[in-house]
C-alpha positions in Angstrom: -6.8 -9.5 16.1 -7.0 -13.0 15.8 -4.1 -15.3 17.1 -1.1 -16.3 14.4 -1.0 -17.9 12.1 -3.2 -16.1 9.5 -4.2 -17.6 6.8 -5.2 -16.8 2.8 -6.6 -17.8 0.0 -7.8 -16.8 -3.1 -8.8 -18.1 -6.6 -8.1 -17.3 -10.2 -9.6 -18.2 -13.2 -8.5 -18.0 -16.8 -7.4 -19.3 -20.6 -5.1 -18.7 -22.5 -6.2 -15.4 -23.7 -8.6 -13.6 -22.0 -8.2 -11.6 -18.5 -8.1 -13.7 -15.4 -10.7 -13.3 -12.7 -9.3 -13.2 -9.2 -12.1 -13.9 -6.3 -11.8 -14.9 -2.5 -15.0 -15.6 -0.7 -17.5 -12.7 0.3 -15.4 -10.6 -2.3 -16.0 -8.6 -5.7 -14.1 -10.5 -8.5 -11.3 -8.7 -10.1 -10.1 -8.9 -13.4 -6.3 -9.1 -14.2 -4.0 -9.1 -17.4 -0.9 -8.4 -18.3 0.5 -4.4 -18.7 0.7 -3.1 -21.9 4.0 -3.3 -21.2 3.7 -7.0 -21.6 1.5 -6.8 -24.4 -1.5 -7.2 -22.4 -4.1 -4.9 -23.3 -4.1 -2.7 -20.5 -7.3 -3.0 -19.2 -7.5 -5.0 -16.3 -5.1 -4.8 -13.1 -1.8 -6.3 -13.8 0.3 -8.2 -11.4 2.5 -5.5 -10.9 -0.4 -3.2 -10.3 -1.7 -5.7 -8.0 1.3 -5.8 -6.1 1.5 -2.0 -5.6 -2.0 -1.6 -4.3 -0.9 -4.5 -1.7 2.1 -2.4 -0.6 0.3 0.7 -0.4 -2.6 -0.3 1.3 -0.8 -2.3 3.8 1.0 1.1 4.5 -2.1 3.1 5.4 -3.5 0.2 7.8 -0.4 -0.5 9.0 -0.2 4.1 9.6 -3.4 3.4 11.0 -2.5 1.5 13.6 0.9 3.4 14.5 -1.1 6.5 15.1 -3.9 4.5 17.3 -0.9 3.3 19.5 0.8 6.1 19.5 -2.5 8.3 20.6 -1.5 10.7 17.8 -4.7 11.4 14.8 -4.1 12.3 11.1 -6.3 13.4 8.8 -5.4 12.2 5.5 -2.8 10.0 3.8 -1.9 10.6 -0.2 0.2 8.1 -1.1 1.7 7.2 -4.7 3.5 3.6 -4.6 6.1 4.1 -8.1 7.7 0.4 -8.9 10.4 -0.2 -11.6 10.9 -3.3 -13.2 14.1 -4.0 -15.0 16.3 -7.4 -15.7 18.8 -8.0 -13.0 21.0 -11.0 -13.3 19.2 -12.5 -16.2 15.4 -12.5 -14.3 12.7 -9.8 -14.4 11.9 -8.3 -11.4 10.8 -5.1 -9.5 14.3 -3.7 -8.4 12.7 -0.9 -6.6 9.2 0.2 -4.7 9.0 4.3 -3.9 6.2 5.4 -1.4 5.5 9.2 -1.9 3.6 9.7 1.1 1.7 12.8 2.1 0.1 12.8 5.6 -2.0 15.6 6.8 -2.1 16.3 10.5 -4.6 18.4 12.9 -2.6 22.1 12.4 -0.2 22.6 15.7 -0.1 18.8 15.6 3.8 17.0 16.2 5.2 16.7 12.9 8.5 15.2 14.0 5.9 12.6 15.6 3.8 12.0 12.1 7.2 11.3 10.5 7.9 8.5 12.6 5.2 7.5 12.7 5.7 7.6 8.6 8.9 5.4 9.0 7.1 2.5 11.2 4.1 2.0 9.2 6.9 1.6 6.8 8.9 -0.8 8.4 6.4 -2.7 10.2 4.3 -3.3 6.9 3.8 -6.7 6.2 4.0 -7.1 3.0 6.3 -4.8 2.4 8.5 -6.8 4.8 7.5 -9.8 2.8 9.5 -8.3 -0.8 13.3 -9.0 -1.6 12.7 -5.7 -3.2 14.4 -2.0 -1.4 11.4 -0.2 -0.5 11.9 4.3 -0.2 9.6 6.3 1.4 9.2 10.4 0.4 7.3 11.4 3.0 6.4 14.6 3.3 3.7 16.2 6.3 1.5 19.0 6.3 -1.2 20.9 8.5 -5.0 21.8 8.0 -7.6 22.2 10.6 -8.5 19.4 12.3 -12.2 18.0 10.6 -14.9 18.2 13.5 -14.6 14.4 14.0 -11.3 15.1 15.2 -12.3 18.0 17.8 -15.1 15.9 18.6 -13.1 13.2 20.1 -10.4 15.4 21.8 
């Protein structure tokens, strides 16, 4: 890792009608529009959408590194990132984010250890740390064999 500060940029384009295109150098652009929700035509990632996918994929690199300190391997991580958006003292906003997390360890593996190791991916996620917004986790943990790349490196 690189020494802090980080920085980050990227660039949008767009009228007055049409989707926007989001870009950020050596990237594939992105097109983004309002939810049908907001009378956009559903189509292209929303903001809100956009901001899910942040959380949630700052949660699995974030797990990722937990598990490499922690010496521990899973196998897979399902996760579905829920975010409600209501009115709250006269401005729109999310007032919620739910992770429903569902991590699969090596069978005979510590589960007690996957689920906190669950809990700091969730609390050491940056950008999740980032929202005035209260952030649950459902996590839930099961077992399957371990895949070969796992017994491999034991």
């Amino acid at each position: 890792m690189t020494p802090f500060p980080h920085t980050y940029s990227s660039r949008l384009t767009g009228g007055p009608t049409d989707p926007a295109e989001l870009s950020a150098s050596g990237l594939p652009l992105l097109r983004a529009a309002p939810p049908v929700q907001f009378d956009g035509p559903g189509d292209a990632w929303s903001p809100e959408q956009l901001l899910l996918a942040a959380v949630a994929s700052c949660f699995l690199f974030t797990l990722r590194a937990v598990a490499r300190v922690s010496k521990t391997e899973f196998i897979d991580l399902q996760l579905e990132t829920t975010g409600t958006v209501d009115r709250q003292d006269r401005i729109t906003r999310f007032t919620n984010i739910e992770l429903r997390a569902v991590l699969t360890i090596p069978s005979g593996a510590d589960q007690a250890r996957a689920m906190t190791m669950l809990e700091k991916a969730k609390s050491a996620c940056l950008v999740s740390a980032s929202l005035a917004v209260p952030l649950r986790l459902v996590p839930e943990v099961r077992e399957a064999p371990a895949p070969a790349w796992i017994r491999k490196a034991s």
